[in-house]
C-alpha positions as YAML, in Angstrom:
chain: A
units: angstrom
residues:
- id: 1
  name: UNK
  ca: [10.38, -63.94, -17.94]
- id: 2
  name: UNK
  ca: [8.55, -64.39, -21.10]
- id: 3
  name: UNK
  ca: [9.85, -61.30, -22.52]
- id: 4
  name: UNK
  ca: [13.36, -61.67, -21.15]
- id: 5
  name: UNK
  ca: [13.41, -64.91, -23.59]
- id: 6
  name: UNK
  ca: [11.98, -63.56, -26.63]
- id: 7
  name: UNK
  ca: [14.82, -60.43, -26.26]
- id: 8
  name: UNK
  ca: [17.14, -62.77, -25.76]
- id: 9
  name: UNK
  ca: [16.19, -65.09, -28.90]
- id: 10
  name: UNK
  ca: [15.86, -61.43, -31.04]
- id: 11
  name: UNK
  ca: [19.30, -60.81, -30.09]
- id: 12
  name: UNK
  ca: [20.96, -63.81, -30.33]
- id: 13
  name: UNK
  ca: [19.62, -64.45, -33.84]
- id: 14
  name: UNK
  ca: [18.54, -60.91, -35.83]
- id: 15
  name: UNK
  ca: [22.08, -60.67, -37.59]
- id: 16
  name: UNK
  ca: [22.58, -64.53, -38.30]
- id: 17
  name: UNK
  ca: [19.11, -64.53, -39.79]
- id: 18
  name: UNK
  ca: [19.53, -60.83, -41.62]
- id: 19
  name: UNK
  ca: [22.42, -62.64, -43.10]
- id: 20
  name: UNK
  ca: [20.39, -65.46, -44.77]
- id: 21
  name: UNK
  ca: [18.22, -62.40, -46.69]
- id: 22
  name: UNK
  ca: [15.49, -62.28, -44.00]
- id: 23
  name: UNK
  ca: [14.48, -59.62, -41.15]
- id: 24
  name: UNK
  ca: [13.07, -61.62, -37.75]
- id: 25
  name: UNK
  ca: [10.31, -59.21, -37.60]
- id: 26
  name: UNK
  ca: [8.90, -60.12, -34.27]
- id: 27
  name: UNK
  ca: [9.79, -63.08, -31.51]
- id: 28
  name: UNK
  ca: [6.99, -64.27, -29.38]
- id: 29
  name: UNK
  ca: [7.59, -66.91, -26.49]
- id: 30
  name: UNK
  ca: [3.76, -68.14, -25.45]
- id: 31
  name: UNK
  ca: [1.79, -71.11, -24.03]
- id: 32
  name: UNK
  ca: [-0.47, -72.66, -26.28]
- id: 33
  name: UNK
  ca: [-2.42, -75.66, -26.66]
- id: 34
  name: UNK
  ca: [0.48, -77.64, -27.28]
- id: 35
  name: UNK
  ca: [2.56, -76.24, -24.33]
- id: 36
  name: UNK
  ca: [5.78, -73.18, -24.75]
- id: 37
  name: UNK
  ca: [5.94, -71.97, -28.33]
- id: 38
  name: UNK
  ca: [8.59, -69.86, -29.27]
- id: 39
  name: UNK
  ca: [7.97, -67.97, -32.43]
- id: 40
  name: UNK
  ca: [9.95, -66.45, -34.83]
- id: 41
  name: UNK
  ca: [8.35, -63.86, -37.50]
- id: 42
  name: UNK
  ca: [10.16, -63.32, -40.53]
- id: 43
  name: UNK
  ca: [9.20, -61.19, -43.75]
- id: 44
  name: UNK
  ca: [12.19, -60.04, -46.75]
- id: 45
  name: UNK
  ca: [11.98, -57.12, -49.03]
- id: 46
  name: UNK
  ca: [11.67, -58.69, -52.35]
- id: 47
  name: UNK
  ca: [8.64, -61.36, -51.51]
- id: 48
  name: UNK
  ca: [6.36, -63.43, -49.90]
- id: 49
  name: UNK
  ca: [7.65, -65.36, -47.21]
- id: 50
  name: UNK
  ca: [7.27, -69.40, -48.52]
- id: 51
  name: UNK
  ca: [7.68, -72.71, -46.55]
- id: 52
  name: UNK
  ca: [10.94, -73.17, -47.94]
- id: 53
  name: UNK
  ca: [12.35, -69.80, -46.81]
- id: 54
  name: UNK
  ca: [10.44, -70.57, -43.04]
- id: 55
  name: UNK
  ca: [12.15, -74.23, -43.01]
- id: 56
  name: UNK
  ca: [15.77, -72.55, -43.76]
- id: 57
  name: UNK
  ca: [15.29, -70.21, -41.01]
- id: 58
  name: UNK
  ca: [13.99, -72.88, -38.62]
- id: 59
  name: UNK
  ca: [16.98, -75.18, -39.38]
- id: 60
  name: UNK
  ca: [19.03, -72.27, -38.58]
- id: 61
  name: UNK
  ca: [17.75, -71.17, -36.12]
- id: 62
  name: UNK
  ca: [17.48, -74.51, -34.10]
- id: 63
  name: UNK
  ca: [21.15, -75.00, -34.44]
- id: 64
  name: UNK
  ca: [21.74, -71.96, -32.95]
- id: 65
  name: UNK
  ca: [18.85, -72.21, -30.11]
- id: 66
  name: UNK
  ca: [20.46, -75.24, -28.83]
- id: 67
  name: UNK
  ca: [23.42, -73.31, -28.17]
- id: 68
  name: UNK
  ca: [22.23, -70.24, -26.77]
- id: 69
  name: UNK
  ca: [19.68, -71.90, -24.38]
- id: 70
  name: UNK
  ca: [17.34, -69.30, -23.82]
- id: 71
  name: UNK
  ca: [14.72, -71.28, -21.65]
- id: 72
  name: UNK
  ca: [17.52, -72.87, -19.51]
- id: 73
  name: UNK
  ca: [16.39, -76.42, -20.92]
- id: 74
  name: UNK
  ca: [12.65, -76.16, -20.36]
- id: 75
  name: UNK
  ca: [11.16, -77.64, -23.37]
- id: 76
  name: UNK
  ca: [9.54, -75.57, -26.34]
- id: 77
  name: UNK
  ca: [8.17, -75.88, -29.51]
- id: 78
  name: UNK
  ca: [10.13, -74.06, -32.40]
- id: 79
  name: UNK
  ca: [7.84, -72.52, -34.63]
- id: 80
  name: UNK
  ca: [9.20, -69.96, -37.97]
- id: 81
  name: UNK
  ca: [6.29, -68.19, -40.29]
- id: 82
  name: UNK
  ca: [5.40, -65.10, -42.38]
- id: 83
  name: UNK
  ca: [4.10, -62.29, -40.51]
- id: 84
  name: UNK
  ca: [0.53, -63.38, -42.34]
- id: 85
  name: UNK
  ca: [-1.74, -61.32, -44.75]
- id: 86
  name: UNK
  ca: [-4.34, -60.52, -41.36]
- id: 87
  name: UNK
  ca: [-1.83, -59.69, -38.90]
- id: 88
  name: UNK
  ca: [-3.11, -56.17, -37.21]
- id: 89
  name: UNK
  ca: [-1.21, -53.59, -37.63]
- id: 90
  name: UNK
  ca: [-0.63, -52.80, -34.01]
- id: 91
  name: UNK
  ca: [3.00, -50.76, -33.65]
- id: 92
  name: UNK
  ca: [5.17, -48.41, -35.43]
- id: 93
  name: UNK
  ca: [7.09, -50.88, -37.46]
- id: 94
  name: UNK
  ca: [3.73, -52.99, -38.58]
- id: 95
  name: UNK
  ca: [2.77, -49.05, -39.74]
- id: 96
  name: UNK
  ca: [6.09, -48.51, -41.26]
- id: 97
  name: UNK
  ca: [5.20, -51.64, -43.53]
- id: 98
  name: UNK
  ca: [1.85, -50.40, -44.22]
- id: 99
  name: UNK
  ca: [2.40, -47.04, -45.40]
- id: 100
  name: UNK
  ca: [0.96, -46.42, -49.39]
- id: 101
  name: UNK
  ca: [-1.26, -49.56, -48.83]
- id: 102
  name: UNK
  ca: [-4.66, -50.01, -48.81]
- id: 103
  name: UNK
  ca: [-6.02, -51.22, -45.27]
- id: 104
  name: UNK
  ca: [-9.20, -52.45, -42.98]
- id: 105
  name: UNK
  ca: [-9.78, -50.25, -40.41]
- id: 106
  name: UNK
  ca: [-12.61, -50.54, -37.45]
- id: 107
  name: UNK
  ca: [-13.27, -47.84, -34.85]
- id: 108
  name: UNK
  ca: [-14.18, -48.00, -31.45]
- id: 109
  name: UNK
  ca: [-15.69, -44.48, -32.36]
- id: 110
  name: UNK
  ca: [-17.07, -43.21, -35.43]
- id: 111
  name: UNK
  ca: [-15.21, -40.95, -37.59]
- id: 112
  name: UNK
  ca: [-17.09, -39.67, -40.22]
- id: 113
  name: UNK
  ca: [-19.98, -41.19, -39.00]
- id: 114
  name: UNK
  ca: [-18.54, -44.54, -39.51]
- id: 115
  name: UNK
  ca: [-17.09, -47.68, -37.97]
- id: 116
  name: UNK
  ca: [-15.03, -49.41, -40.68]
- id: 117
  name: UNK
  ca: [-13.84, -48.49, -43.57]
- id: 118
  name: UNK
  ca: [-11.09, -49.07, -46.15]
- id: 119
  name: UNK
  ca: [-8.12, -46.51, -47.18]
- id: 120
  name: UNK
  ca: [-4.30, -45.84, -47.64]
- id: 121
  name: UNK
  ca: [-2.27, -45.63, -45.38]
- id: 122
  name: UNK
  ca: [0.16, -42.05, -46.29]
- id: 123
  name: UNK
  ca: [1.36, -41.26, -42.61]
- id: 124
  name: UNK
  ca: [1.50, -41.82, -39.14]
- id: 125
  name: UNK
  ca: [3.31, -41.08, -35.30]
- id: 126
  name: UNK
  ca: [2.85, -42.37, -32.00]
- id: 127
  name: UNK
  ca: [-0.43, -40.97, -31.39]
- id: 128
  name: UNK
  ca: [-2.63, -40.74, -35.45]
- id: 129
  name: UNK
  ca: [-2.60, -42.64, -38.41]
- id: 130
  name: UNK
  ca: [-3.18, -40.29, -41.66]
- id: 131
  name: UNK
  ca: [-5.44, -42.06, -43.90]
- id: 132
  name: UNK
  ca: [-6.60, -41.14, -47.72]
- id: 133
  name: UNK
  ca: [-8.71, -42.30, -50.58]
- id: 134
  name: UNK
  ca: [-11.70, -43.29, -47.52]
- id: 135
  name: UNK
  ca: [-14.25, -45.70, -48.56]
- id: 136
  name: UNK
  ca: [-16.98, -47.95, -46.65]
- id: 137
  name: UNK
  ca: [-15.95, -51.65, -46.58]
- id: 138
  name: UNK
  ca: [-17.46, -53.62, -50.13]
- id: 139
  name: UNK
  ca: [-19.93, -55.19, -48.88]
- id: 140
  name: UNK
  ca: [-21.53, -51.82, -48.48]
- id: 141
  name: UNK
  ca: [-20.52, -50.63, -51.80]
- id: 142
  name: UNK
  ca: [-21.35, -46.46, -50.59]
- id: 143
  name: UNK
  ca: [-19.10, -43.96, -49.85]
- id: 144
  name: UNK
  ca: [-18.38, -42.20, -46.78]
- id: 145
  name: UNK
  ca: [-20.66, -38.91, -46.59]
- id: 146
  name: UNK
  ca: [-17.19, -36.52, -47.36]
- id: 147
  name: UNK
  ca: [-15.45, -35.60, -50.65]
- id: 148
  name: UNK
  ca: [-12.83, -38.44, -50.89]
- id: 149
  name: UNK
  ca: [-10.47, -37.65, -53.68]
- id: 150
  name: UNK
  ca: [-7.16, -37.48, -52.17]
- id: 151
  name: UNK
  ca: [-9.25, -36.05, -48.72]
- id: 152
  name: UNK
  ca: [-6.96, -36.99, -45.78]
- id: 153
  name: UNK
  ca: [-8.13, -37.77, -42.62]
- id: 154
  name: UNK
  ca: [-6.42, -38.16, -38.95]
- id: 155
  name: UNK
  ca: [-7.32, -41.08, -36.46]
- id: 156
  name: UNK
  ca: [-6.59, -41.79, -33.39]
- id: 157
  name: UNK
  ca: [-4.47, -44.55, -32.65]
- id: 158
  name: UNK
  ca: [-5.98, -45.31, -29.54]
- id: 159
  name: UNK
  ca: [-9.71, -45.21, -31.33]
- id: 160
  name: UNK
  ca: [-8.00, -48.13, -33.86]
- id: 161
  name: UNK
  ca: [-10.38, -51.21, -32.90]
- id: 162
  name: UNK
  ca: [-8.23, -53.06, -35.76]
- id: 163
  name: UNK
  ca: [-6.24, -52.06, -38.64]
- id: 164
  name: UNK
  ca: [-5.00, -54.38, -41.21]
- id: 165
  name: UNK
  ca: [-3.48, -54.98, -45.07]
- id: 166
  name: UNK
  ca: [-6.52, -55.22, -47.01]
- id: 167
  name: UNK
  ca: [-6.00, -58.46, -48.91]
- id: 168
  name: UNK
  ca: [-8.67, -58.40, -51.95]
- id: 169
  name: UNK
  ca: [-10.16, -61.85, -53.16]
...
C-alpha cells in the first residue's frame, strides 16, 4: 500500500511540479518517529535546491494533496527537500546524475586490493559502474597500487557497499 501511494502522489504531481522549474525526483511514503511522512524529493538543472524553492513546492503541492487524497484521509506529515549532498547513489537515475563526478565508493569486496576509494564516475548499466581517475579516500593520502591516469575500472553493482557525490570540505 505504501508504494501504491507514493505512485499515486508521483503521478498526480510530476507535471504540475515540472511546471514550476523542478523535477520530483523521488516520492517516499514512510513511518517515522513522528508517525506517516510523505516525502517529496526535488532537485532542478540550474542549482541547488533552497528552502524557498522546497516551501513553493510544498505549498503546491498541499493544495493539490488535499484534492487528490492519496491516503484516503489517514493523516500524514508533508515533507518537500533536496535530494541532499550524501544521498547514495543507489539506481539508474541517482547514476545518471552522477556521471563525470567525483564519488565515495565502499566495497563489500576489494577491488584492487581495496575497500573505498574515490573516482569519477564515466559510465554505467544495470549490472557495473565504470569508474576513472581511482584514488584511496584522503585521509589515506596513497594511491591505489595500479597506474591511474585515465585507468578505467569496472565494478560490480551488486559489490557497491555505498556510493555517493563526494562533497569536499
Amino acid at each position: 500500500m505504501k508504494e501504491n501511494i507514493a505512485t499515486l502522489v508521483e503521478n498526480g504531481l510530476v507535471f504540475v511540479i515540472a511546471d514550476l522549474g523542478y523535477e520530483l525526483y523521488e516520492v517516499e511514503y514512510a513511518k517515522k518517529q513522528n508517525g506517516m511522512n510523505l516525502t517529496l524529493f526535488i532537485t532542478k538543472k540550474d542549482g541547488e535546491i533552497t528552502v524557498q524553492d522546497c516551501e513553493k513546492v510544498h505549498r503546491l503541492a498541499d493544495k493539490l494533496l488535499d484534492e487528490l487524497n492519496p491516503t484516503k484521509d489517514e493523516s500524514y506529515i508533508l515533507n518537500v527537500s533536496s535530494l541532499g549532498l550524501d544521498r547514495l547513489l543507489k539506481v539508474d537515475k541517482d547514476f545518471e546524475r552522477a556521471l563525470d563526478k567525483k564519488v565515495e565508493i565502499t566495497l563489500f569486496k576489494p577491488v584492487l586490493d581495496e575497500k573505498s576509494f574515490l573516482g569519477v564516475i564515466v559510465n554505467f548499466d544495470s549490472d557495473k559502474i565504470v569508474v576513472k581517475d581511482i584514488e584511496t579516500p584522503e585521509k589515506s593520502n596513497k594511491k591505489t597500487n595500479i597506474s591511474l591516469e585515465k585507468e578505467m575500472v569496472e565494478i560490480q553493482r551488486k559489490n557497491l557497499a555505498s556510493c555517493k557525490l563526494y562533497v569536499e570540505i
